[in-house]
C-alpha positions in Angstrom: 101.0 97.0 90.3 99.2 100.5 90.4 96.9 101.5 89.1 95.7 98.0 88.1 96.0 96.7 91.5 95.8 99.1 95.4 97.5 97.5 98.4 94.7 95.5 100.3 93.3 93.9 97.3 92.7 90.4 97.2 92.6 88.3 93.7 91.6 84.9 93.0 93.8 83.2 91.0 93.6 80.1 88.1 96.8 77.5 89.3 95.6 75.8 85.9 95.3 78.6 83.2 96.9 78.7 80.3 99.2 81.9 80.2 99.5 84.7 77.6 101.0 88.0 76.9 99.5 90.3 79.2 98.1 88.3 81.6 98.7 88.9 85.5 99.6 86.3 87.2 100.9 85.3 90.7 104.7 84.0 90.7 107.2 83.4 93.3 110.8 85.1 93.5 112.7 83.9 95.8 111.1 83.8 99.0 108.3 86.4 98.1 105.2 86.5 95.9 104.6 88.8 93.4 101.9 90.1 91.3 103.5 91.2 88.1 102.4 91.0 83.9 103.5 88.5 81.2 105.6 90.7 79.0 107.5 87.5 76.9 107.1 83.9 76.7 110.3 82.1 75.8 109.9 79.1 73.5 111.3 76.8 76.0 108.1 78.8 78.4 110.1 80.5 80.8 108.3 83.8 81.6 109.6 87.2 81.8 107.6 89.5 84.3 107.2 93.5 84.2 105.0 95.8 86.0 101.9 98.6 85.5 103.6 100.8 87.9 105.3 103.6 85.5 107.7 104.0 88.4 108.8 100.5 88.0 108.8 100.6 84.0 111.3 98.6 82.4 112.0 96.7 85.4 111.6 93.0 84.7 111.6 89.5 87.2 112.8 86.8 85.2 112.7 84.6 83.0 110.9 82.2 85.2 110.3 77.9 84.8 106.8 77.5 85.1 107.4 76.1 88.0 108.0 79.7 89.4 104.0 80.7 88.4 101.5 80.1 90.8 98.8 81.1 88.5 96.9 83.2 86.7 94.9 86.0 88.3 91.4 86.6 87.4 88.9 88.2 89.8 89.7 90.8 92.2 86.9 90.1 95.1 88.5 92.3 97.8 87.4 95.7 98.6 83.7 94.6 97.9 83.8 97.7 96.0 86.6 97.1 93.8 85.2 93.8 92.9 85.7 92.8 89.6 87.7 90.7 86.9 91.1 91.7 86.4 93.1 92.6 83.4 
């Protein structure tokens, strides 16, 4: 997810949030978790996930149940000096 997100940084993330387009969120495919942006919302709520990464643009994960969505993610609180909310 560069440049948004670096390898080794550590989010907290909202299980209960309402999601939107645009927000990151944490979701599972498959076996593996993945941090990935809301790029469409179906109208039965399925989610369709893309990337920041321009090497990984217009690659998509989805449409996922909501099942599928851990959460939201909100506040990057590792690297102490990367801390911050994330957007």
């Amino acid at each position: 997810m560069e440049p948004t997100l670096r390898d080794g940084d550590w989010l907290l993330v909202d299980p209960d949030a309402r999601l939107a387009l645009g927000d990151l969120v944490v979701a599972r495919d498959g076996e593996r978790l993945v941090v990935k942006r809301v790029v469409d919302i179906d109208d039965g709520g399925r989610v369709l996930l893309g990337s920041d990464n321009p090497n990984h643009a217009g690659q998509r994960v989805g449409p996922l149940d909501e099942s599928q969505i851990v959460g939201r993610a909100w506040l990057r609180y590792w690297p102490p000096t990367r801390l911050g909310r994330v957007v």
